[in-house]
FIMARVO-731929 format. One record per residue (C-alpha): x, y negated, z; residue in three letters. Coordinates in steps of 0.2 Angstrom, whole numbers, plus 5000, padded with zeros to 4 digits. Example, Ala and Ser with C-alpha at 12.3 -4.5 7.8 and 13.67 -1.06 7.14 Angstrom:
SITE     X     Y     Z   aa
SITE  5062  5022  5039  ALA
SITE  5068  5005  5036  SER
END
This chain:
SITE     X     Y     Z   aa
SITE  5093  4922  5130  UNK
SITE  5110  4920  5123  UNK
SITE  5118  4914  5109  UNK
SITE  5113  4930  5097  UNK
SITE  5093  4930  5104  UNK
SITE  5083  4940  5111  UNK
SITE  5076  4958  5113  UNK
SITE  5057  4959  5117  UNK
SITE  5049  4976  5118  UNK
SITE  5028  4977  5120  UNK
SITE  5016  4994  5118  UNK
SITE  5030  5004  5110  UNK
SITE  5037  4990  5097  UNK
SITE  5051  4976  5096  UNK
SITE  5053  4960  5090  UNK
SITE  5070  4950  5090  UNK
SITE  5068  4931  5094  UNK
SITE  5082  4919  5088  UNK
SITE  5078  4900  5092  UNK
SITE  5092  4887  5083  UNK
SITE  5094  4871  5083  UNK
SITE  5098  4860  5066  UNK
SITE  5102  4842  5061  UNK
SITE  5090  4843  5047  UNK
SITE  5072  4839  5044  UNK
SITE  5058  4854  5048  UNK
SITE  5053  4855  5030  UNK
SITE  5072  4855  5024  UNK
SITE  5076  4871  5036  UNK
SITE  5058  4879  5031  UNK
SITE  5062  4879  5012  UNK
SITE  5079  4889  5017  UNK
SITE  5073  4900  5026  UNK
SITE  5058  4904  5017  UNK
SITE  5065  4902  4997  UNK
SITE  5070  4917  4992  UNK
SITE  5084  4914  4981  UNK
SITE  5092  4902  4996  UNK
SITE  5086  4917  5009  UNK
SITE  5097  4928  5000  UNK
SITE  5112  4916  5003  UNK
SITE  5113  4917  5022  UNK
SITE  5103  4933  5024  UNK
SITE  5115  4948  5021  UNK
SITE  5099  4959  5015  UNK
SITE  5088  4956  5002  UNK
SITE  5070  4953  5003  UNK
SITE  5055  4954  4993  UNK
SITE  5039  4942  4994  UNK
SITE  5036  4933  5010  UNK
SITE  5018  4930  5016  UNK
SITE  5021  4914  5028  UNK
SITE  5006  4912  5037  UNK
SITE  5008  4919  5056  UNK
SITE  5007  4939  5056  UNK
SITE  5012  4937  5039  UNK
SITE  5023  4952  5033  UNK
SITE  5043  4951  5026  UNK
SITE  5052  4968  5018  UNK
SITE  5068  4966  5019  UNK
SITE  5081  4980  5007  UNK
SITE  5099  4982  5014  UNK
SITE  5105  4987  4999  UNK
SITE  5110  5007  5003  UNK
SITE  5090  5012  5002  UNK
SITE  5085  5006  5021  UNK
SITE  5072  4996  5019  UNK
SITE  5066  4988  5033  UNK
SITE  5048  4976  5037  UNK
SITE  5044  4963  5048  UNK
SITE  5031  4950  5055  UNK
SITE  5030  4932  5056  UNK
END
């Protein structure tokens, strides 16, 4: 791993894994990353509703009609 994360490829499909480090509380950090009016002020692409439980799906929209999706 380095500072950017890491690459992880499995039956055809890849996933990007960033771990960081933050000197605030879990449930602080959680609301950031997982509000989406706060998202959108660290997040260069916007993002639609999240579904946070574990598999749960995000889309994210980069603003020139690419539209991406991912999985928590």
């Amino acid at each position: 791993m380095n500072e950017y994360g890491t690459l992880h490829e499995s039956n055809g499909r890849y996933a990007l894994r960033f771990v960081r480090s933050f000197h605030h509380n879990p449930e602080d950090v959680f609301l950031v990353i997982t509000n989406p009016s706060s998202f959108a002020q660290w997040y260069p692409f916007a993002t639609g509703e999240m579904d946070l439980r574990l598999g749960g799906r995000v889309a994210f929209d980069d603003g020139e009609g690419t539209t991406y999706e991912g999985a928590l």
